[in-house]
N, CA and C atoms as a LAMMPS dump frame, in Angstrom:
ITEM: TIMESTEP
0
ITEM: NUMBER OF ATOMS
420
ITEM: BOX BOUNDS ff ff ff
-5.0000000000000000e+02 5.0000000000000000e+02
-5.0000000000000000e+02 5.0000000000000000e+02
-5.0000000000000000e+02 5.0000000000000000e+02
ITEM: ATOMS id mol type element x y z
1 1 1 N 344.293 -230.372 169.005
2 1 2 C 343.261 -229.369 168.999
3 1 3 C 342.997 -228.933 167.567
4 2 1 N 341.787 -228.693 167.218
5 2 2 C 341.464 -228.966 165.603
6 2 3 C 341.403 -227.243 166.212
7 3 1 N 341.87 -226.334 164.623
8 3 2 C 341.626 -224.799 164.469
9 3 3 C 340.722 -224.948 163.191
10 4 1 N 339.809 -223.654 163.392
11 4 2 C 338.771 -223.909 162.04
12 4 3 C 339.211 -222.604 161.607
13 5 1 N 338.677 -222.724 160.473
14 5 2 C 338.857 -221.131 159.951
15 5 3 C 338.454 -220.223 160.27
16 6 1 N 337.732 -219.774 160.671
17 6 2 C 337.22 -218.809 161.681
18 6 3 C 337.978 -218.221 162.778
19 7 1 N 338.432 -219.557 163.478
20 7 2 C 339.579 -219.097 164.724
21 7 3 C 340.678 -218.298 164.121
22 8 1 N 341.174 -218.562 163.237
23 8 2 C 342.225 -218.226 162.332
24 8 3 C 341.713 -217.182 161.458
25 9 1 N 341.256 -216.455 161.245
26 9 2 C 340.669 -215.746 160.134
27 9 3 C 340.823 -214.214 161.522
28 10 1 N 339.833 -214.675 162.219
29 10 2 C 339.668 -213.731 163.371
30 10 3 C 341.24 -213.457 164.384
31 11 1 N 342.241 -213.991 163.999
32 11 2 C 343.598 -213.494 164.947
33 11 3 C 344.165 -212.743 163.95
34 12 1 N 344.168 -213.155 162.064
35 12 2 C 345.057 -212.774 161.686
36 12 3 C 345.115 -211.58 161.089
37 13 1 N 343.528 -211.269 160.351
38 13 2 C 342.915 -210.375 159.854
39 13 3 C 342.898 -209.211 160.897
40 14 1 N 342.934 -209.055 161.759
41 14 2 C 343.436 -207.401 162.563
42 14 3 C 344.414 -207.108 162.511
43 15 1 N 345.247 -208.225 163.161
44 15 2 C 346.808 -208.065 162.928
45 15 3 C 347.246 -207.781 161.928
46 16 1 N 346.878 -208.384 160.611
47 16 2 C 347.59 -207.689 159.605
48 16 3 C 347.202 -206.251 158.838
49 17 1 N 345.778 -206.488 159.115
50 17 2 C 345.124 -204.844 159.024
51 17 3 C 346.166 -203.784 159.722
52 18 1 N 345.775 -203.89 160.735
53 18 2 C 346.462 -203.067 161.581
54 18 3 C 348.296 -202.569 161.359
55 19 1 N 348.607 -203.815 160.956
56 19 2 C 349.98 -203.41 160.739
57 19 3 C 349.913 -202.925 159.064
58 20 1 N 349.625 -203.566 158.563
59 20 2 C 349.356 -202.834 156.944
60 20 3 C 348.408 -201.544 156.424
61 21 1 N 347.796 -200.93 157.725
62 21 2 C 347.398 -200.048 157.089
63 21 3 C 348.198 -198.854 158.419
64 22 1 N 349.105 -199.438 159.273
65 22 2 C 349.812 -198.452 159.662
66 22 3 C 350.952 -198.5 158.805
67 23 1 N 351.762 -198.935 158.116
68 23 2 C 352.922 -199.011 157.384
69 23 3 C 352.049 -198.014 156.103
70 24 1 N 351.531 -198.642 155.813
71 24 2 C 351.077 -197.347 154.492
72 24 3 C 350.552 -196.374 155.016
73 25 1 N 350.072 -195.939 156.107
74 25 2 C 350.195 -194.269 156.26
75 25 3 C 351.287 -193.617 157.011
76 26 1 N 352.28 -194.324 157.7
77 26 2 C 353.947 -193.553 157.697
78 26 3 C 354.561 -193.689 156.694
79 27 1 N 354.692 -194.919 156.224
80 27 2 C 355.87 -195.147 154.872
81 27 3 C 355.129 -194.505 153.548
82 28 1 N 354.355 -194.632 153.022
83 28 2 C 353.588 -194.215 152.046
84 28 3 C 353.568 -192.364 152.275
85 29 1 N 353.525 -191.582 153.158
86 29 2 C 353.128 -190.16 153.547
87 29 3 C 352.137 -189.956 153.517
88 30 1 N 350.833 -191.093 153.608
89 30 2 C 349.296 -190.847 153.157
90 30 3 C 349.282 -189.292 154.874
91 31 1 N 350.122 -189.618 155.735
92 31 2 C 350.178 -188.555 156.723
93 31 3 C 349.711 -187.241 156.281
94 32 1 N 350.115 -186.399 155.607
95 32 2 C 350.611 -185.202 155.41
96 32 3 C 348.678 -185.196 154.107
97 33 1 N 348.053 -186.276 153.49
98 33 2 C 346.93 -186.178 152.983
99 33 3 C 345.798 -185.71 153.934
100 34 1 N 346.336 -185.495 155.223
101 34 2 C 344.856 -185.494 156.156
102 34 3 C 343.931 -186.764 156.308
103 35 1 N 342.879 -186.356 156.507
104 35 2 C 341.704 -187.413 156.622
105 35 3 C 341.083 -188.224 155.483
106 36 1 N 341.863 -187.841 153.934
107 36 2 C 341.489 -188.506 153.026
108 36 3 C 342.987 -189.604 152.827
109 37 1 N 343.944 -189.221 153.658
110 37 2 C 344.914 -190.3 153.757
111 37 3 C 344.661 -191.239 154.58
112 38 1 N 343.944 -190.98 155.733
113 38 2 C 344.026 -191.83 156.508
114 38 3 C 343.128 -192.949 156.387
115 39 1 N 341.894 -192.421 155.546
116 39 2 C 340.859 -193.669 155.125
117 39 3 C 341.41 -194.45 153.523
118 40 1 N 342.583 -194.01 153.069
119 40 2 C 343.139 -194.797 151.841
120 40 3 C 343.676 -195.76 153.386
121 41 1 N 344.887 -195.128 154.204
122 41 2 C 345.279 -196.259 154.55
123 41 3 C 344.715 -196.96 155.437
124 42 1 N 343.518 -196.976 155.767
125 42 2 C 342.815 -197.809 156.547
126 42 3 C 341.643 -198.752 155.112
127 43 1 N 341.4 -198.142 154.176
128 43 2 C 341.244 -199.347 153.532
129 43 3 C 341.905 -200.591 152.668
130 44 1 N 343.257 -199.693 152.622
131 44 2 C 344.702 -200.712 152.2
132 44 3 C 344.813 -201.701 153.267
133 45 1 N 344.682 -201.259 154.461
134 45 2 C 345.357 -202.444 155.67
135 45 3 C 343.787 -203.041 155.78
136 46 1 N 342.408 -203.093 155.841
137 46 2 C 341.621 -203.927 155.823
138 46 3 C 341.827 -204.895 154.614
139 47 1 N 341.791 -204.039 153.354
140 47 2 C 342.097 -205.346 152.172
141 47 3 C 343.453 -206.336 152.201
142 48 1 N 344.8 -205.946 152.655
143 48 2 C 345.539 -206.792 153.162
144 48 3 C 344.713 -207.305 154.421
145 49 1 N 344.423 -207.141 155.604
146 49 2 C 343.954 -207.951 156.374
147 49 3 C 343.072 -209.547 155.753
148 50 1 N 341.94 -208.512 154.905
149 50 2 C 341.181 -209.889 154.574
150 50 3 C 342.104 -210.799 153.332
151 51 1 N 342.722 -210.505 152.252
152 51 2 C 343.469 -211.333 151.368
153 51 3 C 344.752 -212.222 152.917
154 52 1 N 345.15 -211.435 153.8
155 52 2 C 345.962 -212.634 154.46
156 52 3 C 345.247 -213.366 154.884
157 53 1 N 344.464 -212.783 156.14
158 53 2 C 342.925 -213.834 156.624
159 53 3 C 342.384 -214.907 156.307
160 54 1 N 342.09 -214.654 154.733
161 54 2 C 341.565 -215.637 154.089
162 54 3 C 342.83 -216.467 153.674
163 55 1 N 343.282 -216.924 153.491
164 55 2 C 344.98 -217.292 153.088
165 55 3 C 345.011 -218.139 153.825
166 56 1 N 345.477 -217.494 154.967
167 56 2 C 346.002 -217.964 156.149
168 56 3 C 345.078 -218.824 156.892
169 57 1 N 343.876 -218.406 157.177
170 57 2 C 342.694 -219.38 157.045
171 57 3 C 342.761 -220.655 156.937
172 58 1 N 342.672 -220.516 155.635
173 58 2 C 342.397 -221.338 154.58
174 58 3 C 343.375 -222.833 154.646
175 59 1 N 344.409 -221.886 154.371
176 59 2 C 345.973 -223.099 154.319
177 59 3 C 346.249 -223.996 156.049
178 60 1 N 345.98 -223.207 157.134
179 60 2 C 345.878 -223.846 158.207
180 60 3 C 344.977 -224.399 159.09
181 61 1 N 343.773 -224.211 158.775
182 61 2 C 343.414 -225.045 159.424
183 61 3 C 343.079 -226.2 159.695
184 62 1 N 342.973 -227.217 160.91
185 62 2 C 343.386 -228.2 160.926
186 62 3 C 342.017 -229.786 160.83
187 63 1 N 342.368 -230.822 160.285
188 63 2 C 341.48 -231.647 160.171
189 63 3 C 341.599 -233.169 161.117
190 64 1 N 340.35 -233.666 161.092
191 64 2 C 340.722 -234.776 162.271
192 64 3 C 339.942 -235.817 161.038
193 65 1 N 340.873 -236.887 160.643
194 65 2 C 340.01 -238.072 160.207
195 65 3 C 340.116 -239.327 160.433
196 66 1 N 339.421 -240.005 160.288
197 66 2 C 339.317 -241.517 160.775
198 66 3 C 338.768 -242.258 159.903
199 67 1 N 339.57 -243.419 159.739
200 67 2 C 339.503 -244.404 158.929
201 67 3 C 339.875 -245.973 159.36
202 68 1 N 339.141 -247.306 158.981
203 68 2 C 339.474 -248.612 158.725
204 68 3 C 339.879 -248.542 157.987
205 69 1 N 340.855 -249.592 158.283
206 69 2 C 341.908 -250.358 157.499
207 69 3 C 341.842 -251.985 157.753
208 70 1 N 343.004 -252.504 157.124
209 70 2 C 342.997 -253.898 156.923
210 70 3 C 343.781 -254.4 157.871
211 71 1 N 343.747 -255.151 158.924
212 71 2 C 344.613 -255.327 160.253
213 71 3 C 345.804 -256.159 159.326
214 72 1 N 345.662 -256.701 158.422
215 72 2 C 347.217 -257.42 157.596
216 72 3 C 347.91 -256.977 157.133
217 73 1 N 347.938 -255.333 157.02
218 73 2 C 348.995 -254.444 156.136
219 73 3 C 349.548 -253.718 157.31
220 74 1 N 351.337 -253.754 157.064
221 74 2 C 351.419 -252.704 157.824
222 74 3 C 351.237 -251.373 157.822
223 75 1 N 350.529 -250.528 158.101
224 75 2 C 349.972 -249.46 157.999
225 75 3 C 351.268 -248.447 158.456
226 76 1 N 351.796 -248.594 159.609
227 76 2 C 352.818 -247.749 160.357
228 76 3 C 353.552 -247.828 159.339
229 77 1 N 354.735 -248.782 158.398
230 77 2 C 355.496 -248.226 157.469
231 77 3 C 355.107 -247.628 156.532
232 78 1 N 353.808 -247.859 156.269
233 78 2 C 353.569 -247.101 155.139
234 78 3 C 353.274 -245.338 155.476
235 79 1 N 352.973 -245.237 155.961
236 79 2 C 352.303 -243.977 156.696
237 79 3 C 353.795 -243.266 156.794
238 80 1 N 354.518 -243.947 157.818
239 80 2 C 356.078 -243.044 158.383
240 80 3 C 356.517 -243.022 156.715
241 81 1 N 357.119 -243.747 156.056
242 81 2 C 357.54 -243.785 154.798
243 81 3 C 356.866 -242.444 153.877
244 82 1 N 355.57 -242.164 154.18
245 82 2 C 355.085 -241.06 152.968
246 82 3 C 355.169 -240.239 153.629
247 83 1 N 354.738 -240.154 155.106
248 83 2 C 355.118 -238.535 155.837
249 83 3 C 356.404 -238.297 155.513
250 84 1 N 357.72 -238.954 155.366
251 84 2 C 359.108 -238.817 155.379
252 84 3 C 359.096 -237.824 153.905
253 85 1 N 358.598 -238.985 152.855
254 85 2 C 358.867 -238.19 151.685
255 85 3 C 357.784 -236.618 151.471
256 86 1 N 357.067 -236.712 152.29
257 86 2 C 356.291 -234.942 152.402
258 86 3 C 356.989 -234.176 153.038
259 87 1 N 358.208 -234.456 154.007
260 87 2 C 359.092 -233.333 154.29
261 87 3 C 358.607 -233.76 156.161
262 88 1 N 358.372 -234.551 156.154
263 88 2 C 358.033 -234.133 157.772
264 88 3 C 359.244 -235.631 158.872
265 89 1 N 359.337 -235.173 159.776
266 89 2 C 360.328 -236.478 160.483
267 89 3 C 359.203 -236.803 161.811
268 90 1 N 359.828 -237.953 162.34
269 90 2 C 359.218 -238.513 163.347
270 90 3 C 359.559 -237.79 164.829
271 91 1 N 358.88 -237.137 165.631
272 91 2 C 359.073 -236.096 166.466
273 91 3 C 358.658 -237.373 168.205
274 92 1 N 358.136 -238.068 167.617
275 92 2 C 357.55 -238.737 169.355
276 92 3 C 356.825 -239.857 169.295
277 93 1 N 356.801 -241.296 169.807
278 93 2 C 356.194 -242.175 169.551
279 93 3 C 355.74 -242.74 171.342
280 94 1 N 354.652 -242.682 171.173
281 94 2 C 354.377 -243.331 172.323
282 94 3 C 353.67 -244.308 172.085
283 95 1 N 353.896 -245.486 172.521
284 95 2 C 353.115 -246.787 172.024
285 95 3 C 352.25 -247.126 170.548
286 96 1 N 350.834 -246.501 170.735
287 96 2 C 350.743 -246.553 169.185
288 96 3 C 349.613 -244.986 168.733
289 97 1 N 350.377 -243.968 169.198
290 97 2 C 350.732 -242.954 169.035
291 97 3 C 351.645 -242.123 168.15
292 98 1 N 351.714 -241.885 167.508
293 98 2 C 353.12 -241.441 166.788
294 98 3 C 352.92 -239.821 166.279
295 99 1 N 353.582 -238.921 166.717
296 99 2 C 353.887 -237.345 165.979
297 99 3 C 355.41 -237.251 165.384
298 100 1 N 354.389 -236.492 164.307
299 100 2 C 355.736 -236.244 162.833
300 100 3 C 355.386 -234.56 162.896
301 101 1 N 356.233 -234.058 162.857
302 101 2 C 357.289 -232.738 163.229
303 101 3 C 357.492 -232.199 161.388
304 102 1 N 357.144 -231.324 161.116
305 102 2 C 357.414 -230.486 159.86
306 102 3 C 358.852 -230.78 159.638
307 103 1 N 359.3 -230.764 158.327
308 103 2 C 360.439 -230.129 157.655
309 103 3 C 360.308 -229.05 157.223
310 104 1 N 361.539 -228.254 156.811
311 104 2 C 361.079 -226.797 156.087
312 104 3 C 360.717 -227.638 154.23
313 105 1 N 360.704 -228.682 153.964
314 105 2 C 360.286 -229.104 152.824
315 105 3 C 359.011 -229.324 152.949
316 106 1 N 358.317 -229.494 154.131
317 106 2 C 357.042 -229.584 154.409
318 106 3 C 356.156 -228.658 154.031
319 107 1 N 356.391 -227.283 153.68
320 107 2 C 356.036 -226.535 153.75
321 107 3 C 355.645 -225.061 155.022
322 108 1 N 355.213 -224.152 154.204
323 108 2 C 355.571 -223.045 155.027
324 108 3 C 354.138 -222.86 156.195
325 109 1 N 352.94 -223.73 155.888
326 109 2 C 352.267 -223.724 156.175
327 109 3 C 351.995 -225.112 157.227
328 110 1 N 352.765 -225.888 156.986
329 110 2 C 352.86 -227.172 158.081
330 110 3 C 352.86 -227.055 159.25
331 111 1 N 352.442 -228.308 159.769
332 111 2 C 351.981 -228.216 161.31
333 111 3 C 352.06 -229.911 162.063
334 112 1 N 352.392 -229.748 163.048
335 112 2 C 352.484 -231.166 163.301
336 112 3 C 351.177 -231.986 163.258
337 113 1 N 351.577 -233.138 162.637
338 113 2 C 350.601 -234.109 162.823
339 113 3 C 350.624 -235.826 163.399
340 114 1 N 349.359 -235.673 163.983
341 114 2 C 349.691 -236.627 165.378
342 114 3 C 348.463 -237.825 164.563
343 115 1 N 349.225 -238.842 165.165
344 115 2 C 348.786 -240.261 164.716
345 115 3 C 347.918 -241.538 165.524
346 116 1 N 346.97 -242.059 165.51
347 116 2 C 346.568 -242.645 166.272
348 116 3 C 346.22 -243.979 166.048
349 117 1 N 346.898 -244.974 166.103
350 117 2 C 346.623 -246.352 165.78
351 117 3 C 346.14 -247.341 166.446
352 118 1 N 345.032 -247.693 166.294
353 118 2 C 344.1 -248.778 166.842
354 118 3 C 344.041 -250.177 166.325
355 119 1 N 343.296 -251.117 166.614
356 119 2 C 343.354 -252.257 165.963
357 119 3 C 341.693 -252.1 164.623
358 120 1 N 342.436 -252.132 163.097
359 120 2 C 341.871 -252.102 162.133
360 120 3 C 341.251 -250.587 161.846
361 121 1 N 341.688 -249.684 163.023
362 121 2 C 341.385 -248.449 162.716
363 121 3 C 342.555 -247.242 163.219
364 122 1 N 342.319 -245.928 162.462
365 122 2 C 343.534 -244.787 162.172
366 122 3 C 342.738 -243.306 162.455
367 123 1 N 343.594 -242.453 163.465
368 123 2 C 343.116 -241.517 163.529
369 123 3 C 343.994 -240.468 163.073
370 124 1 N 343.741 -239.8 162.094
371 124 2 C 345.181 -238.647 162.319
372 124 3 C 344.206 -236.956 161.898
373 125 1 N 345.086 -236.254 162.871
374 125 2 C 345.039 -235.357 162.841
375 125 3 C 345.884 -234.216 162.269
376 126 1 N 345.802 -232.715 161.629
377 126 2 C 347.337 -232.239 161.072
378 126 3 C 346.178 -231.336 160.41
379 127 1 N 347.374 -230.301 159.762
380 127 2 C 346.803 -229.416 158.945
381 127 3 C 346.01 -230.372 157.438
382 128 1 N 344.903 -229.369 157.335
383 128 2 C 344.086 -229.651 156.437
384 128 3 C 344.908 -230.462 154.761
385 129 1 N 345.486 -229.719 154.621
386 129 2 C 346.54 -229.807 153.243
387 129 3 C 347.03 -231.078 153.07
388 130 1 N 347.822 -231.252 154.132
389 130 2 C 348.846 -232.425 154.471
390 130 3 C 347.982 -233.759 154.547
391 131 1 N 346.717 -233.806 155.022
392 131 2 C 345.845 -234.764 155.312
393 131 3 C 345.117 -235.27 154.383
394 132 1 N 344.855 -234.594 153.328
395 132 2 C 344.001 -234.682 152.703
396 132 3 C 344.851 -235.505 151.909
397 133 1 N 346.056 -235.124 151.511
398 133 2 C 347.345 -235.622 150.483
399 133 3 C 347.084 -237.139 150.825
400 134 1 N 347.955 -237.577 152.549
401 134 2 C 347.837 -238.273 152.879
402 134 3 C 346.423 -239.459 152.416
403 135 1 N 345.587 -239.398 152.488
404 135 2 C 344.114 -240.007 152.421
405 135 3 C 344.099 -240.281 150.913
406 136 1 N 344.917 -239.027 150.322
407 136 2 C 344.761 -239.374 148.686
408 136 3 C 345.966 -240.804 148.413
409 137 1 N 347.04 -240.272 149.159
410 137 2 C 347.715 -241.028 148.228
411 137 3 C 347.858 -242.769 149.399
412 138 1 N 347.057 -242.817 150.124
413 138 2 C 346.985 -244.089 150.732
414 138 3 C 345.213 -244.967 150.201
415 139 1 N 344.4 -244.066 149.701
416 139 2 C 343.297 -244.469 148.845
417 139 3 C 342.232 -244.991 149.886
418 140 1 N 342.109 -243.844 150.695
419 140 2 C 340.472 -244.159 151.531
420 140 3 C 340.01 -243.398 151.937
């Protein structure tokens, strides 16, 4: 399931509003300011909302691409071999299917990404970041 930024922008950005601009008006004492505290901390927890939002956004969401290839190369070692060295392991293979499972070297923002192998053609899906790497450092 591909997430766009939007989907993601819109769960995280309240949530963190909400919790960041309630932490700065108990912990902070904006309390005891009245009604000119309470709109500091309601514009502290919107501006954390949107700086995570956008962040968080940004770094996860997910891409679907597809590409030919050359049916004479093996593609599968090469592929498992560079996901390995990005931090991620092999989580499930079903015929010519394959999901690779994050490492915490993967990053904090990783996400599984699922593989789809056809004859002379590749589908993979995964967070935006990771994919793009991928595509770079296989050159198509």
């Amino acid at each position: 399931m591909k997430r766009k930024f939007g989907d993601i922008f819109f769960v995280v950005f309240p949530l963190t509003a909400i919790l960041f601009g309630a932490l700065t008006y108990f912990l902070l004492n904006f309390k005891s300011l009245g009604p000119h505290g309470m709109m500091m901390a309601l514009g502290l927890g919107v501006m954390c909302g949107m700086v995570f939002g956008i962040g968080v956004g940004y770094f996860v969401r997910s891409l679907e691409y597809a590409f030919d290839i050359d049916p004479s190369v093996d593609i599968s070692t090469r592929l498992q071999l560079l996901l390995i060295g990005m931090g991620y392991r092999i989580d499930n293979q079903f015929q010519k299917i394959m999901t690779f499972q994050p490492t915490v070297r993967a990053g904090i923002f990783a996400d599984r990404i699922r593989i789809e192998m056809m004859p002379g053609h590749i589908r993979m899906e995964g967070p935006h970041w990771h994919i793009e790497k991928i595509r770079a450092t296989l050159g198509v």
